[in-house]
KETI-273690 format. One record per residue (C-alpha): residue number from 1; x, y, z. Coordinates in steps of 0.02 Angstrom, whole numbers, m for minus. Layout:
{pt NUM; {X; Y; Z}}
...
This chain:
{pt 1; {0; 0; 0}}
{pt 2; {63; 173; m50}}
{pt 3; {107; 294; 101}}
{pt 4; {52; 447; 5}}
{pt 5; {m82; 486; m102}}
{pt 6; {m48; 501; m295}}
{pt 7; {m107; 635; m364}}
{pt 8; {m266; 622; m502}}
{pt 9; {m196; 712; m661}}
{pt 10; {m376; 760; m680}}
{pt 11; {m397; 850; m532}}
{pt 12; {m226; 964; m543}}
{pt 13; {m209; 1137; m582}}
{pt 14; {m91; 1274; m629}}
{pt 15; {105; 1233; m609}}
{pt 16; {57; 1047; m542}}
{pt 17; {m55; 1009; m708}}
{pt 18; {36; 1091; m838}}
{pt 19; {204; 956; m778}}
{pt 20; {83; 815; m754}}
{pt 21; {11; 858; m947}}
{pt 22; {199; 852; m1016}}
{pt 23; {245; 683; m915}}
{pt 24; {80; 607; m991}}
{pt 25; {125; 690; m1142}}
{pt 26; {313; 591; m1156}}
{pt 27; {270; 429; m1085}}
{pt 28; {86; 403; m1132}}
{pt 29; {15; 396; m965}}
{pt 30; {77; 458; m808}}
{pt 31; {172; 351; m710}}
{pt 32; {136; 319; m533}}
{pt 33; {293; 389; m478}}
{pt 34; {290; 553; m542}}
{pt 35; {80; 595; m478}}
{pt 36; {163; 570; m314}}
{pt 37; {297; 680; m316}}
{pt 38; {149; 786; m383}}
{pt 39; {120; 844; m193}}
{pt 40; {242; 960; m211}}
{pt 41; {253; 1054; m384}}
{pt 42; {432; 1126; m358}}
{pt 43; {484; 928; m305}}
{pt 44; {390; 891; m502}}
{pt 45; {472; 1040; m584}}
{pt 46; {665; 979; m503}}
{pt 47; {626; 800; m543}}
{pt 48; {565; 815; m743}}
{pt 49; {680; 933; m766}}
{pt 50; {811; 828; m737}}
{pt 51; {762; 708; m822}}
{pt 52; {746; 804; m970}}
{pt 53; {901; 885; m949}}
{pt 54; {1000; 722; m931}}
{pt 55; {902; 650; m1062}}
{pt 56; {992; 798; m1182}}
{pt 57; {1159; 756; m1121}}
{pt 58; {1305; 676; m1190}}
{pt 59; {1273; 504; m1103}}
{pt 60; {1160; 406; m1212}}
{pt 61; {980; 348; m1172}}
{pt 62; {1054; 163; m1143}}
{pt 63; {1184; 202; m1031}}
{pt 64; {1079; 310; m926}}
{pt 65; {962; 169; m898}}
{pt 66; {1092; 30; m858}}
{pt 67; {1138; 164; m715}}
{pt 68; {982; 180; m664}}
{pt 69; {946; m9; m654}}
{pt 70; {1120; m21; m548}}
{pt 71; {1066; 114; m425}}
{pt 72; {891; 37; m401}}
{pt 73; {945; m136; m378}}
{pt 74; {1103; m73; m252}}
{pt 75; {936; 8; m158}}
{pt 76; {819; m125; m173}}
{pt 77; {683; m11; m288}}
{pt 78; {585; m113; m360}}
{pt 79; {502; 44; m457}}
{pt 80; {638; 114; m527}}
{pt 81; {710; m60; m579}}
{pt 82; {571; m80; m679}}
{pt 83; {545; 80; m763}}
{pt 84; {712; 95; m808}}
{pt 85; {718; m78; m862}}
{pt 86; {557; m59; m993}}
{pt 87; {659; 121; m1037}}
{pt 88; {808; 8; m1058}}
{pt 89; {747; m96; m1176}}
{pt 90; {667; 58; m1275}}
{pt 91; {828; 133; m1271}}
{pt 92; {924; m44; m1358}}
{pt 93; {981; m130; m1228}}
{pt 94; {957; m307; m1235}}
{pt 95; {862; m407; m1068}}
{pt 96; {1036; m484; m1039}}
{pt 97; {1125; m313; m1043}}
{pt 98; {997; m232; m886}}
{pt 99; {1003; m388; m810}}
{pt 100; {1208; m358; m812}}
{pt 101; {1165; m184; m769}}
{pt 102; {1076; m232; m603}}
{pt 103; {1244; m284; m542}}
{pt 104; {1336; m157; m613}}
{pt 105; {1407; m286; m747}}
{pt 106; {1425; m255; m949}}
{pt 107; {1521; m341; m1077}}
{pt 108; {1574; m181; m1166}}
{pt 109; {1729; m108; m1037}}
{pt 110; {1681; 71; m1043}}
{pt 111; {1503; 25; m976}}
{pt 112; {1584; m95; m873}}
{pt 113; {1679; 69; m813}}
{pt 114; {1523; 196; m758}}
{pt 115; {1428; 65; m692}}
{pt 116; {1581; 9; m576}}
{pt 117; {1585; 204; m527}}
{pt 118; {1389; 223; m499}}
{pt 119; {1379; 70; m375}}
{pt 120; {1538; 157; m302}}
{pt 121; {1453; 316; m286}}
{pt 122; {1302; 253; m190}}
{pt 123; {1397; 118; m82}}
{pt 124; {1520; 254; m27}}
{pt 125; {1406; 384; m11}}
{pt 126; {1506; 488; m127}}
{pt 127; {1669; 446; m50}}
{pt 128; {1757; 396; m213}}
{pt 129; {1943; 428; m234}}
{pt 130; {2019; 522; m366}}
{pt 131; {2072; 352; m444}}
{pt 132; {1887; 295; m458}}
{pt 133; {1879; 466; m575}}
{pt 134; {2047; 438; m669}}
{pt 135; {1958; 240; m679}}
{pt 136; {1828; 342; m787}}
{pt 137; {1942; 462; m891}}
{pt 138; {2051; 297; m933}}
{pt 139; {1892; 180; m1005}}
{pt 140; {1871; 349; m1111}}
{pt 141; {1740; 470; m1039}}
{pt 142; {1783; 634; m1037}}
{pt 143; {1757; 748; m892}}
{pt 144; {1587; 799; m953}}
{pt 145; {1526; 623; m970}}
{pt 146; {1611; 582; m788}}
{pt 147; {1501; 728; m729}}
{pt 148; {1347; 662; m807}}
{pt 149; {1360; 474; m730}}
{pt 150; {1357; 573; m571}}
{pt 151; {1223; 666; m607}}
{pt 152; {1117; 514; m672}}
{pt 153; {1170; 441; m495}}
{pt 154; {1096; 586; m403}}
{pt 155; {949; 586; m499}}
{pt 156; {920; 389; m468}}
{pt 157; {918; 414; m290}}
{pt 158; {814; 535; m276}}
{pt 159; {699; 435; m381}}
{pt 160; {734; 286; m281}}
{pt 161; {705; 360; m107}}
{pt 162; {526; 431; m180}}
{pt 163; {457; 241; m223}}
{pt 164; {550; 153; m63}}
{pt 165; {480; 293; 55}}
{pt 166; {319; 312; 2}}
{pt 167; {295; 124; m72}}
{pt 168; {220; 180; m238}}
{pt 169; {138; 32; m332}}
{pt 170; {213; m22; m491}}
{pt 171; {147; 19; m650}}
{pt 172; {289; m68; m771}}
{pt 173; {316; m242; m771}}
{pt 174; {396; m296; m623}}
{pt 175; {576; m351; m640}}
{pt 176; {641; m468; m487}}
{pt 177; {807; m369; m398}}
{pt 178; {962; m463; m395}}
{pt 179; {991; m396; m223}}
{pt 180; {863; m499; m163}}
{pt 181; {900; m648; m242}}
């Protein structure tokens, strides 16, 4: 059971409705997720706007995703693992590759690379050393790119924390997390 109410698109208005309308608008419905961050419309207006800003960035769609799959396995969101696992597989990735992703595994080495330094990021609570960034520079991402993978990390836990705090019920086919295997 959800701890908060989710907002009804239906009944929003002004800042709150004209966010919900463009989240409908780019997925097709609105997901569960974002009518409860809804609550708050500056919360809304941080979260979609990252999103859309990250989604303009210089990390690809697919790579953004196997972060995000990484991050919400590492903290057991079962929402976000299965968004970003449907978004995943929109974006190219293959089943096998999220299901690499969950444990911050790829075959390709540069992959391999951010999703060693996302897992690192949330497991040390930032505390990475400045080899963990040179790690990065060396599989080939530039500083930009390093700076996005964190920024895709900061984004997935505060995604993460919204469905594991308030419970919100799935609405993309649920995915089983590694870290409960």
């Amino acid at each position: 059971m959800n701890r908060i109410s989710l907002v009804e698109p239906s009944a929003a208005s002004g800042e709150r409705k004209s966010l919900l309308e463009q989240i409908h608008a780019a997925f097709g419905a609105t997901p569960n997720m974002f009518r409860a961050v809804a609550h708050s419309p500056a919360a809304l207006k941080s979260m979609w706007g990252s999103f859309g800003a990250l989604g303009g960035g210089v990390i690809n769609a697919k790579l953004g995703e196997q972060i995000a799959v990484a991050v919400a396995d590492c903290n057991a969101c079962e929402y976000c693992l299965a968004a970003h696992t449907a978004l995943g597989r929109k974006a190219g990735a293959s089943m096998e590759e999220m299901r690499a992703a969950q444990s911050g595994e790829s075959s390709d080495p540069k992959t391999a690379a951010a999703l060693r330094f996302a897992l690192k990021l949330v497991n040390a609570r930032g505390q990475v050393s400045g080899a963990d960034v040179q790690a990065l520079r060396t599989a080939g991402f530039s500083d930009e790119e390093v700076v996005e993978i964190l920024a895709h990390v900061a984004l997935n836990l505060f995604t993460n924390y919204v469905n594991v705090a308030f419970s919100v019920p799935l609405d993309f086919p649920a995915v089983k997390l590694r870290s409960a295997a």
